[in-house]
C-alpha positions as CSV (number, residue, x, y, z in Angstrom):
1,X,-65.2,11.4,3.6
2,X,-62.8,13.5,1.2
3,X,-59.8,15.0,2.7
4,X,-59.0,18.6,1.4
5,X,-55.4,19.2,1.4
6,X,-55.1,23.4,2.0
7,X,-53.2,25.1,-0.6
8,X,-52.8,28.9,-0.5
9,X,-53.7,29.2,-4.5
10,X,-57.5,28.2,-3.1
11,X,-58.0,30.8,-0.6
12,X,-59.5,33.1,-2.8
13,X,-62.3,32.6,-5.3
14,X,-61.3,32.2,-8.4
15,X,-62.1,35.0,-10.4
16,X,-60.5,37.4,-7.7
17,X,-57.6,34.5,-7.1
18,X,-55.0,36.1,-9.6
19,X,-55.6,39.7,-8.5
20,X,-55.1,38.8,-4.6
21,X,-52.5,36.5,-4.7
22,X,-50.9,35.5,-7.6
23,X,-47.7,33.7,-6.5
24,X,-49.9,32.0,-4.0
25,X,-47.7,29.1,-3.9
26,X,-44.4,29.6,-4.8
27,X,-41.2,28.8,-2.9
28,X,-43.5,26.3,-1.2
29,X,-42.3,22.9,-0.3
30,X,-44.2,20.0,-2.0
31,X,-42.3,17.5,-2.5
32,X,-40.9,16.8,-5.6
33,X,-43.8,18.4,-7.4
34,X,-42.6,21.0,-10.2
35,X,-40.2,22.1,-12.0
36,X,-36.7,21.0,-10.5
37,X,-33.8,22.0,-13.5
38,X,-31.1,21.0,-11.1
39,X,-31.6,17.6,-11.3
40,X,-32.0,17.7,-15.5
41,X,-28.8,19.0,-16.5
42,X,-26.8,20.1,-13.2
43,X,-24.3,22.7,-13.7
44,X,-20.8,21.7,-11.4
45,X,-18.6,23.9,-10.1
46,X,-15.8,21.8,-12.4
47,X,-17.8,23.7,-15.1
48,X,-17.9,27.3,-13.9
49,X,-14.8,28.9,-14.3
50,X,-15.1,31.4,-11.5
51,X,-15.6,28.4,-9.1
52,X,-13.0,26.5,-10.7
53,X,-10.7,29.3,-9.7
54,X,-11.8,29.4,-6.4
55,X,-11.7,25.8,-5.4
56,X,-8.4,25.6,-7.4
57,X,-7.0,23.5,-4.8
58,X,-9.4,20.2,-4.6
59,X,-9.5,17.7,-7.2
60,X,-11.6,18.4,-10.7
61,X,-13.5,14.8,-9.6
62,X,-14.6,16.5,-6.7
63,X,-15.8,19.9,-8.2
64,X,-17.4,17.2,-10.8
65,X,-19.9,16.4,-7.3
66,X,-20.5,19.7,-6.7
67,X,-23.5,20.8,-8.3
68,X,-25.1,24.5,-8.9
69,X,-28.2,25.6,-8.9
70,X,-29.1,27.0,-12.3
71,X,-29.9,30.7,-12.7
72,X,-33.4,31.3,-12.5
73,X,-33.9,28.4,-10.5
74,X,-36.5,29.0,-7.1
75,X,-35.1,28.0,-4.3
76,X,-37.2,25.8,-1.3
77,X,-38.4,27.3,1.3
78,X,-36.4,26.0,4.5
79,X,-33.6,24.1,2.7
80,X,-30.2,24.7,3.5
81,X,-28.0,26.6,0.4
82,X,-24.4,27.3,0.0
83,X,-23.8,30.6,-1.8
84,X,-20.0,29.3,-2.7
85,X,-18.7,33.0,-3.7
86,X,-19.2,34.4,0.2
87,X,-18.8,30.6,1.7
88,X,-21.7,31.2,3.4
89,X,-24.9,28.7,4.1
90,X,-28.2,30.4,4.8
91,X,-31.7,29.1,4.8
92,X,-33.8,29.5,2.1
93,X,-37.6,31.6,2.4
94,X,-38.9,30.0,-0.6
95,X,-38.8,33.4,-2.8
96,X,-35.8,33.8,-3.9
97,X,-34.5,33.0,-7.2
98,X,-30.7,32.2,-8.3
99,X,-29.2,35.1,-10.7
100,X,-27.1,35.2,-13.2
101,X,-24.3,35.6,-11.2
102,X,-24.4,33.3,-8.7
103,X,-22.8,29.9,-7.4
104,X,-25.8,28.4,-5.2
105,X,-25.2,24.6,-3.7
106,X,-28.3,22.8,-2.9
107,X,-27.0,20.7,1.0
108,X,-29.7,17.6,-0.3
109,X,-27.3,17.4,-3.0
110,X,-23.7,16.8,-1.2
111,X,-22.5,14.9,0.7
112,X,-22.0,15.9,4.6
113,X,-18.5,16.0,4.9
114,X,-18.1,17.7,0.9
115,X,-20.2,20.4,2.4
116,X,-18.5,20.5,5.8
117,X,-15.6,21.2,3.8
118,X,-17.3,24.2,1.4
119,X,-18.4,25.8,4.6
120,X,-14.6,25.9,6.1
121,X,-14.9,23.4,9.0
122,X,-11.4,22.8,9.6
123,X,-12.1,18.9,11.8
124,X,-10.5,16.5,9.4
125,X,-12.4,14.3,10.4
126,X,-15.9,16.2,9.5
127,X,-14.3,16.9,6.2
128,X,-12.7,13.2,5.4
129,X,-9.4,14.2,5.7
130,X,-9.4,17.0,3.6
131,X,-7.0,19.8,4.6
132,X,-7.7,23.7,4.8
């Protein structure tokens, strides 16, 4: 007995495949299959000056453990991002694609009460003690 797993690049036979659906499967979730430049080289926000700026007031160690997703980079479809110039989190789709000019914080890659923080909870105790 074989088990077929279903992916959408097989929907379509393949001669017509490319024509009817070429980014069949991007932006889908599987696993830790692919391409993820995040984890290679990650960018902090200690390193980007704009962020630097913005986050003047917590400790270089700590923008150190903040990383950024690398422009270019596709994002997963239903993780959780922080897009650190409009402190806001949103959910990812799975087709969208860090530019140039953005500061993107993967949540799998912080730790809860770091990202509590970027998102402006003001508990302490949610944050570890730091202040607003």
């Amino acid at each position: 007995m074989t088990s077929h797993i279903y992916r959408p690049e097989h929907k379509h036979p393949e001669p017509y495949q490319q024509d009817l659906n070429p980014d069949a499967s991007k932006g889908l979730n599987w696993g830790l299959a692919g391409q993820h430049p995040e984890k290679d080289e990650p960018r902090t926000a200690y390193s980007a000056k704009e962020v630097h700026r913005w986050l003047s007031d917590i400790p270089d160690d700590e923008l150190k453990r903040i990383p950024l997703m690398p422009a270019g980079a596709r994002l997963e479809a239903r993780a959780h991002y922080l897009n650190l110039a409009e402190r806001c989190e949103f959910k990812a789709e799975g087709n969208e694609t860090v530019l140039n000019d953005q500061y993107i914080v993967p949540k799998t890659e912080v730790d809860y009460q770091l990202w509590n923080w970027l998102r402006g909870v003001e508990d302490e105790e949610r944050t570890g003690g730091r202040p607003r």
